[in-house]
C-alpha positions as CSV (number, residue, x, y, z in Angstrom):
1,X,28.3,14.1,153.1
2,X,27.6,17.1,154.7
3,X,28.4,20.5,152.6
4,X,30.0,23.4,155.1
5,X,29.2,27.0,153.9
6,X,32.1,29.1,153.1
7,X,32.7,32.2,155.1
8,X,32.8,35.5,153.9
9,X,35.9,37.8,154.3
10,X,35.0,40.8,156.0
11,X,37.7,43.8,155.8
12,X,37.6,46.6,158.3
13,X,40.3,49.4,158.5
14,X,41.6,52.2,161.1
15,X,43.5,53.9,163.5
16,X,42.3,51.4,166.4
17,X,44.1,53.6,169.0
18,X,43.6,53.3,172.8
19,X,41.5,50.3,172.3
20,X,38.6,50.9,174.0
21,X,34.6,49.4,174.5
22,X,33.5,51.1,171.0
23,X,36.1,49.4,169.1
24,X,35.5,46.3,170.7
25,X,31.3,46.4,170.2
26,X,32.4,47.8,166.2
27,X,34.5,44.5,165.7
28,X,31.8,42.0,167.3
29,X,29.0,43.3,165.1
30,X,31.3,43.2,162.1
31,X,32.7,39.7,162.9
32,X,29.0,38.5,162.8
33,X,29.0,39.2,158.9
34,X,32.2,36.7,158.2
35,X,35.8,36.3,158.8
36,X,37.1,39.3,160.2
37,X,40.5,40.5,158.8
38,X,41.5,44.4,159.9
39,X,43.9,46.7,158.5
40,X,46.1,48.8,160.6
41,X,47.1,52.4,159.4
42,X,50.6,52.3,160.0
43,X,52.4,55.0,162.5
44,X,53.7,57.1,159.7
45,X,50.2,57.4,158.0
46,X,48.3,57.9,160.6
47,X,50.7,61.1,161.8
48,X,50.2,62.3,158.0
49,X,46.7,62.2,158.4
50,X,45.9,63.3,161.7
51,X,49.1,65.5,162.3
52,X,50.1,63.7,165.7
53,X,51.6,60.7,166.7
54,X,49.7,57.4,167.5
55,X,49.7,56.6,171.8
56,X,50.5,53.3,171.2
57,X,52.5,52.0,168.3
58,X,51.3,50.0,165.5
59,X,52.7,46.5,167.1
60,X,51.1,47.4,170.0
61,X,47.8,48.4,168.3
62,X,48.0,45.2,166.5
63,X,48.8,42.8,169.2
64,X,45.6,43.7,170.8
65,X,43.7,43.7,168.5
66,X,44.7,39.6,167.5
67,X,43.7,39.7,171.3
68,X,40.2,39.8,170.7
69,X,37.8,36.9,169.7
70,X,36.0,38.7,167.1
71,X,39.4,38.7,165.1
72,X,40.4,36.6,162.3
73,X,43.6,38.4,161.8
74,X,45.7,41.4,161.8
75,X,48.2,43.3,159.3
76,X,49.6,46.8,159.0
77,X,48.4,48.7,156.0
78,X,51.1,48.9,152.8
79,X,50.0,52.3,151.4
80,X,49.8,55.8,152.6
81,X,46.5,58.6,152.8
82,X,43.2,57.8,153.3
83,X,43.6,54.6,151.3
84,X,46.3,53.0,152.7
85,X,44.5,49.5,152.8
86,X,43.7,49.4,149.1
87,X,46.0,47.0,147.6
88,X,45.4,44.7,151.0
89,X,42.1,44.8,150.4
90,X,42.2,43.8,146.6
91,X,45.3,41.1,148.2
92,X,42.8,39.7,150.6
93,X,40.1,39.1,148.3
94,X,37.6,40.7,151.0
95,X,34.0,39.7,150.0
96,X,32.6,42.9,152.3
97,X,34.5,46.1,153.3
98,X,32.7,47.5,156.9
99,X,32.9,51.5,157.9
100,X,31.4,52.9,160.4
101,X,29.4,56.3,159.7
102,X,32.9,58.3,161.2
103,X,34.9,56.2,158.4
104,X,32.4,56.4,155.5
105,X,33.9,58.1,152.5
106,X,33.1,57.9,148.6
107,X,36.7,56.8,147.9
108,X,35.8,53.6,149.8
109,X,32.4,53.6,147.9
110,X,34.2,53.6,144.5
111,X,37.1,51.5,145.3
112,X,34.4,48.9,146.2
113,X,32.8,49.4,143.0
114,X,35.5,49.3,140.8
115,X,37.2,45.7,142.4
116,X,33.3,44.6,143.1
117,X,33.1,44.0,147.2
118,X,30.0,44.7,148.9
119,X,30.2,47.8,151.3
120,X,28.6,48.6,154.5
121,X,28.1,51.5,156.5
122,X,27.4,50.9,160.4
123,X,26.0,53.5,163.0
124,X,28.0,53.7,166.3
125,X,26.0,51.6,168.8
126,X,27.5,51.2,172.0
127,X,27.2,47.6,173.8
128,X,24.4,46.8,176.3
129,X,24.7,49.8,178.8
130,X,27.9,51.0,178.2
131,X,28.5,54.6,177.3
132,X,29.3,55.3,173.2
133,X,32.8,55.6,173.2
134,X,35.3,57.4,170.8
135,X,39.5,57.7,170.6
136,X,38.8,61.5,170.9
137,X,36.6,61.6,173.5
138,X,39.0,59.5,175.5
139,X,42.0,61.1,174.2
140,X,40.8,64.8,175.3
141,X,39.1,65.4,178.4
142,X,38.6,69.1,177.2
143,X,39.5,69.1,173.7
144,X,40.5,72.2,171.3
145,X,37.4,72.7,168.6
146,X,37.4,73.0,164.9
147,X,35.5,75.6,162.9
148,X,33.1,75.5,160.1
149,X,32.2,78.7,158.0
150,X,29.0,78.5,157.2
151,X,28.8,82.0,154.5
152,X,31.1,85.2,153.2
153,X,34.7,83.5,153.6
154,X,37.2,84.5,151.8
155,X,36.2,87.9,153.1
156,X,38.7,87.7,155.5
157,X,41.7,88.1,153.1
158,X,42.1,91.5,152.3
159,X,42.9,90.9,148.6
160,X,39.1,89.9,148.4
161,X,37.6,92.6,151.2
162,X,39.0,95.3,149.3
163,X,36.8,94.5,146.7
164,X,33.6,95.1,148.7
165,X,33.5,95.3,152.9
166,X,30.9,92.0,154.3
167,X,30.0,89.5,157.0
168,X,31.9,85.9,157.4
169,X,30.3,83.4,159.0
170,X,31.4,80.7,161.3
171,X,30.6,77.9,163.7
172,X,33.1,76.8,166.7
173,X,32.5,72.7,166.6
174,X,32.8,70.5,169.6
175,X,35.7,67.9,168.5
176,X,33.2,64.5,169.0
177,X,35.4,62.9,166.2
178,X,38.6,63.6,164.9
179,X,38.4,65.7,161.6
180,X,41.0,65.3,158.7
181,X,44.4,67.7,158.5
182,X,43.8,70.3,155.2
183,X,39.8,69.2,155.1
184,X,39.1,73.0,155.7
185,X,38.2,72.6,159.4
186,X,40.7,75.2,160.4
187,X,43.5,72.0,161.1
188,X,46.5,74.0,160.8
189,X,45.0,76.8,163.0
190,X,44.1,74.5,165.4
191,X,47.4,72.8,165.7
192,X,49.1,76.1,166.4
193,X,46.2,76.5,169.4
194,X,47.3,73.1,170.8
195,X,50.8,74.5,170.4
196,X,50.4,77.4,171.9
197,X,47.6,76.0,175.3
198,X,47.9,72.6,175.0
199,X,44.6,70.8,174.8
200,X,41.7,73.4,175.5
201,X,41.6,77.3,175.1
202,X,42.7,79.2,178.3
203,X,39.7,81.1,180.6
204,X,39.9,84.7,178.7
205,X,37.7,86.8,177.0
206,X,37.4,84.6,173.2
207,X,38.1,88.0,171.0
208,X,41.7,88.0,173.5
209,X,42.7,84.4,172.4
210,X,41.5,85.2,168.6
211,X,43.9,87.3,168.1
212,X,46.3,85.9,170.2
213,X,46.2,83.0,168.0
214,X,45.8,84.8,165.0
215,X,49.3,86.3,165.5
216,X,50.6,83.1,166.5
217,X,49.2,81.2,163.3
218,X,50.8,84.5,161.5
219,X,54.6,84.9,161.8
220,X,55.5,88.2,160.4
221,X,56.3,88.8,157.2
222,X,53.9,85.5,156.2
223,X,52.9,85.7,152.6
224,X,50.1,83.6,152.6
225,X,48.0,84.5,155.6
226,X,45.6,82.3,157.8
227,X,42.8,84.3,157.4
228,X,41.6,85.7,160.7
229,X,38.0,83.6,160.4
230,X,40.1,80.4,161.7
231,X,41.4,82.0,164.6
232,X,37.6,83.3,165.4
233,X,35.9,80.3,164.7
234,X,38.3,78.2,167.1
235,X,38.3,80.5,170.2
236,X,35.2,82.2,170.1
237,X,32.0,80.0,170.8
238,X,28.6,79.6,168.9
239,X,27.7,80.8,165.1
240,X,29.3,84.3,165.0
241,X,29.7,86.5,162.7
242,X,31.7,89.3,162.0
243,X,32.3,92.1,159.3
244,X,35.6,93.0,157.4
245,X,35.7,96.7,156.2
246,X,38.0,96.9,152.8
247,X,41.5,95.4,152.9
248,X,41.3,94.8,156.8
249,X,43.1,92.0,158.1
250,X,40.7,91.8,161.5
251,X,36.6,92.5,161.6
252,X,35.5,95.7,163.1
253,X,32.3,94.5,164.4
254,X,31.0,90.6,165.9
255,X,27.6,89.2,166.6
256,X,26.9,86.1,167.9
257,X,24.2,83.4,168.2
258,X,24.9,80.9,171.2
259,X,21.0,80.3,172.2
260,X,20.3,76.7,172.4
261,X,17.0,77.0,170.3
262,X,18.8,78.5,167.1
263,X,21.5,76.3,167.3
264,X,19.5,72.6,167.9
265,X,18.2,74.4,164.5
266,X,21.0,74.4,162.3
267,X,22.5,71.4,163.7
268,X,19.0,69.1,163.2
269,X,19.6,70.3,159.6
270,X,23.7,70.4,158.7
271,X,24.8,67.0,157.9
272,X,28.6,66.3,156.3
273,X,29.9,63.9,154.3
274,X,33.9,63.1,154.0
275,X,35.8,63.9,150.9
276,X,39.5,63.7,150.9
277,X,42.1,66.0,152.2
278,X,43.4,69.0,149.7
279,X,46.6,67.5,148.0
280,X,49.3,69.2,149.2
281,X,50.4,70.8,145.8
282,X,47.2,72.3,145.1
283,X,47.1,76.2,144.5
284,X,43.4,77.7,144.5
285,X,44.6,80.8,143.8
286,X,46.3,79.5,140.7
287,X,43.1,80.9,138.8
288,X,40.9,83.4,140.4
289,X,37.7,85.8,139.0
290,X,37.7,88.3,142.5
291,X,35.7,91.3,141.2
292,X,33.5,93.7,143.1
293,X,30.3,92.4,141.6
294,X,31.3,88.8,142.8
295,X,32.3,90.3,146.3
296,X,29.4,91.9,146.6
297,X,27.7,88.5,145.7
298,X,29.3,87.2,148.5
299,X,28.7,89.6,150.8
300,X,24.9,89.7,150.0
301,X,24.6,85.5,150.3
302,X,26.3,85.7,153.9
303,X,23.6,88.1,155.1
304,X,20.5,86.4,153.5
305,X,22.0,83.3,154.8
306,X,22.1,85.0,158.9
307,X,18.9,85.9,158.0
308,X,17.3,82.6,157.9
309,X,19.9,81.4,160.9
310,X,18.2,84.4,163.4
311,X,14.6,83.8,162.2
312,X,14.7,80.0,161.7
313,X,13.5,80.0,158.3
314,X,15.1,77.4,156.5
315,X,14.2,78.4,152.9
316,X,15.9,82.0,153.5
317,X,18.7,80.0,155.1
318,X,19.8,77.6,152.8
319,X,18.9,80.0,150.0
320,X,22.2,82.0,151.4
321,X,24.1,79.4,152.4
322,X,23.9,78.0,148.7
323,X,24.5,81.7,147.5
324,X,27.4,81.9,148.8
325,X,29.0,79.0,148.0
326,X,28.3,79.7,144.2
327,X,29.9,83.4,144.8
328,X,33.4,81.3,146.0
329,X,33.2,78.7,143.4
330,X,33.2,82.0,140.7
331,X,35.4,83.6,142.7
332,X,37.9,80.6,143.0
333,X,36.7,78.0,140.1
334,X,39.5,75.6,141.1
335,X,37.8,74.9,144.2
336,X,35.4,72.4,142.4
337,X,35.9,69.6,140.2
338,X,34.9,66.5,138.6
339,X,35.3,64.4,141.2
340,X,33.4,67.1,143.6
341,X,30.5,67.2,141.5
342,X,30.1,63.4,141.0
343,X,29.7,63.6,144.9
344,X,26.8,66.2,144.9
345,X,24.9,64.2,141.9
346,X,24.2,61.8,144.7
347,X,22.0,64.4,147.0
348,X,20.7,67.3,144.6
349,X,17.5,65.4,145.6
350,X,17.4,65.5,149.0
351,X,19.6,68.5,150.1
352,X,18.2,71.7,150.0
353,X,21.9,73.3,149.6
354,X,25.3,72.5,149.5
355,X,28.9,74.2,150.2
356,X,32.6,73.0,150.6
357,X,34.2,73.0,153.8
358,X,37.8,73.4,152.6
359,X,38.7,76.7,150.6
360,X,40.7,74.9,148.6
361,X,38.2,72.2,147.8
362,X,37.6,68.7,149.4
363,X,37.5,68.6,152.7
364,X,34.0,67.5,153.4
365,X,30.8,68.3,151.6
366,X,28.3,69.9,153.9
367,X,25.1,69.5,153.6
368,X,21.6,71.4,154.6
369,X,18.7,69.2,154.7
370,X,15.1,69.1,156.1
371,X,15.3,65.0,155.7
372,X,17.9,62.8,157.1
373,X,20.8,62.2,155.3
374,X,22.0,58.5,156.0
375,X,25.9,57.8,156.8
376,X,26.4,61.4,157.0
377,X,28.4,63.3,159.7
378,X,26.4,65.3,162.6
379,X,28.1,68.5,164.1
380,X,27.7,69.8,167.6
381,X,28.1,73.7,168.0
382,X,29.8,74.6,171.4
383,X,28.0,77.6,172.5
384,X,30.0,78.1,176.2
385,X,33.5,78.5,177.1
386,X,35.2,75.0,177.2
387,X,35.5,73.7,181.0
388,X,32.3,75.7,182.0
C-alpha cells in the first residue's frame, strides 16, 4: 500500500486589491510550500487601516482570487486591525503563515510563536520578465509622499521651541508601498493633501503648498496642532531641514539636501521595520519631562545628526540620530514601552542606532545600519518635484 504525504496548510493574508502580476507570482511561490488558504481583510478593516475604501469589494476580491490555480481556498477575515486573520488562522490549523517583506510584522512573529506555526518572510520577486508590481504603484500614477523625521521633532510645537530655538529634520518619501494610518508617517497630513489636490502636489514653489497645507491640516482655533514638520516633509522634496525660533509655529530658515550622492547614502543605510498603529486612545502628552536642558538636548542631537548626513560620516550620523531619539523618549517617556523595547532587543547588535517613527510611539522602528537588515523596509527619498 502506497503511503500519500500529507500537505501542509499554508496561510497567507491581505488586502489583494486590483489583482495584479505581483499578487499572482506571491501566491504561486507560496502555493509551492502546501495548500494554500488566504485571508481577506474585510472592506471595513481595510478602510480602518488604510483610511480609504477598497476598488473592488471583498466578494469581488475573493472571487478572483478562488480564480487562480495556486488557490486552495478563500475566506474573509473575522477580526479587525492588523490582526484581523488571527482566530482564522488558529481555526484553520495553518502549519506555515507566509508574508512578504511589505507584510512582515513582529505581531505576526509572536502570534506564530505563541499557537506554534512556522513563519516565513518572502522578498518581492517579480515573475520571469515581468516588471515588480505593487497595489500603490498601480493605484497612483503620481502619488502623494509620506514623511520621515529623521532628528529635533517635536521642535515644531511651540510648547517645546519655547524651551530652546533648533533644527527639525525630515525626509519626503516616495509612496512605493502603502504605509499604515497613525504609524507616524504624517497619515493624517497626507490625507488632508489628497483632500485638498487630489493624488500628487500641484506645480508650485514646495514652501507655497507647506503652508498651504499646513493651514488646511489646521482649522482655526485647533487645540492640538499638526505640527508644521508634516506639512514640510510632504510638500517639500529631499532631507530638509529647518529651524524653529522660541514658541514659533512655522521655521524662519530651510536647508536642503536633494543631491543624489547624499541621499543613495542615507537610504543604503535606513532600514524599517513595522510595528503597529498608535491606539487610538493613546495620549503622549499624558506625562511629559519638556525642560530647557532636554530641549537643548534635542536641538544639539538634530545638528550632530546633519552633520554626519552633509559629510557622509556615518558614525557622526547615527551618533545624532540616536541622540535625539533619547532627548524625545525623556521628553515624552510614554512614547516607549515594553512591547517597543522587546522589538529593539532583536537588533542592538547589528544597528548602529535606532528611533521611532510615530511621536506617539509604534509606528515603525527605523533603523540605521552599515549591514543589511533582512525583512526590513527600504525608503526612497524623492528629491524633485513629483511629475518632473
Amino acid at each position: 500500500m502506497v503511503m500519500v504525504s500529507k500537505r501542509k496548510k499554508v496561510f497567507v493574508s491581505g488586502c489583494f486589491d486590483m489583482l495584479h502580476s505581483g499578487h499572482v507570482a506571491f501566491l504561486d511561490e507560496v502555493s509551492q510550500y502546501g495548500d494554500l488558504y488566504v485571508g481577506l481583510g474585510s472592506d471595513r478593516t481595510i478602510f480602518e487601516l488604510k483610511g480609504r475604501h477598497t476598488i473592488n469589494s471583498e466578494d469581488e476580491r475573493m472571487y478572483m482570487l478562488k480564480a487562480l490555480k495556486s488557490v486552495t481556498n478563500v475566506f474573509i477575515n473575522s477580526g479587525g486591525g492588523l490582526l484581523d486573520f488571527e482566530e482564522d488562522l488558529i481555526r484553520l490549523k495553518a502549519d506555515i503563515f507566509i508574508v512578504n517583506e511589505d507584510g512582515h510584522s513582529y505581531d505576526k512573529v509572536e502570534l506564530c510563536e505563541k499557537v506554534d506555526i512556522e513563519y516565513k518572510v518572502l522578498k518581492r520577486i517579480p515573475y520571469a520578465n515581468l516588471p515588480s508590481r505593487s497595489t500603490t504603484t498601480i493605484r497612483n500614477i503620481i502619488p502623494m509622499p509620506y514623511r520621515i523625521d529623521l532628528a529635533g521633532t517635536w521642535i515644531d510645537q511651540p510648547y517645546v521651541s519655547k524651551q530652546h530655538p533648533g533644527w527639525a529634520i525630515t525626509a519626503s518619501i516616495e509612496p512605493i508601498i502603502e504605509f499604515n494610518e497613525r504609524s507616524g508617517m504624517a497619515t493624517s497630513t497626507r490625507n488632508k493633501a489628497i483632500e485638498l489636490w487630489n493624488n500628487h502636489l500641484p506645480f508650485e514653489y514646495p514652501e507655497k503648498l507647506a503652508k498651504i497645507l499646513f493651514r488646511y491640516d489646521n482649522n482655526p482655533g485647533t487645540k492640538e496642532v499638526s505640527g508644521s514638520q508634516d506639512s514640510i516633509g510632504i510638500t517639500m522634496p529631499g532631507i530638509n531641514r529647518f529651524f524653529y525660533e522660541k514658541g514659533e509655529y512655522w521655521p524662519s530658515k530651510f536647508e536642503s539636501v536633494t543631491d543624489k550622492k547624499t541621499v543613495e547614502w542615507l537610504e543604503e543605510r535606513l532600514y524599517m521595520i513595522p510595528l503597529w498603529p498608535r491606539p487610538d486612545n493613546f495620549k503622549v502628552l499624558a506625562k511629559t519631562n519638556i525642560t530647557a536642558n532636554e530641549v537643548l538636548k534635542l536641538t544639539e542631537a538634530a545638528e550632530k545628526t546633519w552633520k554626519g548626513l552633509t559629510e557622509m560620516d556615518i558614525n557622526i550620523f547615527a551618533e545624532g540620530f540616536f541622540e535625539s531619539f533619547n532627548s524625545q523618549i525623556r521628553m515624552f517617556p510614554l512614547m516607549l514601552n515594553d512591547k517597543i523595547e522587546r522589538v529593539i532587543d532583536k537588533y542592538r547588535d547589528t544597528a548602529l542606532a535606532w528611533k521611532l517613527s510615530g511621536a506617539g510611539g509604534g509606528g515603525y522602528l527605523i533603523l540605521i545600519s552599515e549591514m543589511e537588515i533582512t525583512n526590513a523596509i527600504r525608503v526612497k527619498v524623492r528629491i524633485k518635484e513629483l511629475g518632473l
